[in-house]
N, C-alpha and C positions, 0 to 999 in steps of 0.2 A: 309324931311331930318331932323334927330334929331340934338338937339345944346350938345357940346360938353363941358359947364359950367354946375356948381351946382348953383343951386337957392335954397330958402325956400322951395317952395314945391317940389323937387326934391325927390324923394324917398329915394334918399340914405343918402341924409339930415337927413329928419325926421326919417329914422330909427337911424341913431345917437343920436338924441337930444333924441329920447325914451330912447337909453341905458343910456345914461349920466345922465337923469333922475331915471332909476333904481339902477345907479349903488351909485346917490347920497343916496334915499331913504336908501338900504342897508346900506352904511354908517352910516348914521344918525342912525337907528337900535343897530348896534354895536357900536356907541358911548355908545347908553345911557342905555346899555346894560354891559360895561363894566365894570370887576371887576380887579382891580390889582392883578397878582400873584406876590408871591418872591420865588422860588424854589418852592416844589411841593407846598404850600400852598395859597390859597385864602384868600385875604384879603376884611374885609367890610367899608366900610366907616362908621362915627357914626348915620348919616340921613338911610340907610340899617340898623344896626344895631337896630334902635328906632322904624322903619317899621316892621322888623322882632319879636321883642318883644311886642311891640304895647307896647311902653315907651316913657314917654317924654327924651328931652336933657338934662335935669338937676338929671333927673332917672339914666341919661347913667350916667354922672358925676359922682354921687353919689357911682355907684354901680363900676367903674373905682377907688375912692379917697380908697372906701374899700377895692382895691382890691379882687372884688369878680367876676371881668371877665379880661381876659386875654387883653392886650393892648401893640400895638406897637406907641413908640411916634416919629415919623419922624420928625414934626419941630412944630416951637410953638404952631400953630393952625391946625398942623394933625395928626390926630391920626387912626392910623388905626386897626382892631378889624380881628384875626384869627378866620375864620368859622367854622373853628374844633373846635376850644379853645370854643367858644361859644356854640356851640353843644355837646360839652363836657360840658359844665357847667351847661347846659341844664338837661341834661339826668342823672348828679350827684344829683341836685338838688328837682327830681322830685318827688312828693307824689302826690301816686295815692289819689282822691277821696272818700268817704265813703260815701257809699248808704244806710241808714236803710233799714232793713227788713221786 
């Protein structure tokens, strides 16, 4: 005669604590994965933004005090960088290479 309680090793146990398991993994994924929008645009943070250019923090500064990359200033210590705006500066700014021949 089967028992009519859940225990640890009950099946239907362990198959929950597997989901709760994947369903935290995922999570954790799209945390750190996450990118703020504001309307259609994407925003980067400045540690993104220093990855993406292979630049240090005070590069970012620099090229932010010049005005020579687009920036939104949310509060004193955030500042958030449009990936378009960036990608547009990008693609303005670019010289090809020169190969002798």
């Amino acid at each position: 005669m089967g028992s009519d309680y859940l225990t640890m090793e009950s099946e239907e146990v362990k198959n929950i604590f597997t989901a709760i398991d994947q369903a935290r993994k995922t999570l954790q994924l799209a945390a750190a994965n996450y990118r703020p929008f504001i309307g259609p645009e994407c925003y980067l943070t400045g540690e993104e933004v220093c990855e993406y250019l292979h630049i240090s923090p005070r590069t970012l500064q620099t090229l932010r005090d010049r005005r020579q990359i687009p920036f939104t200033v949310v509060s004193e210590r955030n500042i958030l960088y449009p990936e378009s705006g960036i990608r547009e500066t990008l693609t303005k700014n670019y010289r090809p290479t020169c190969h002798p021949q």
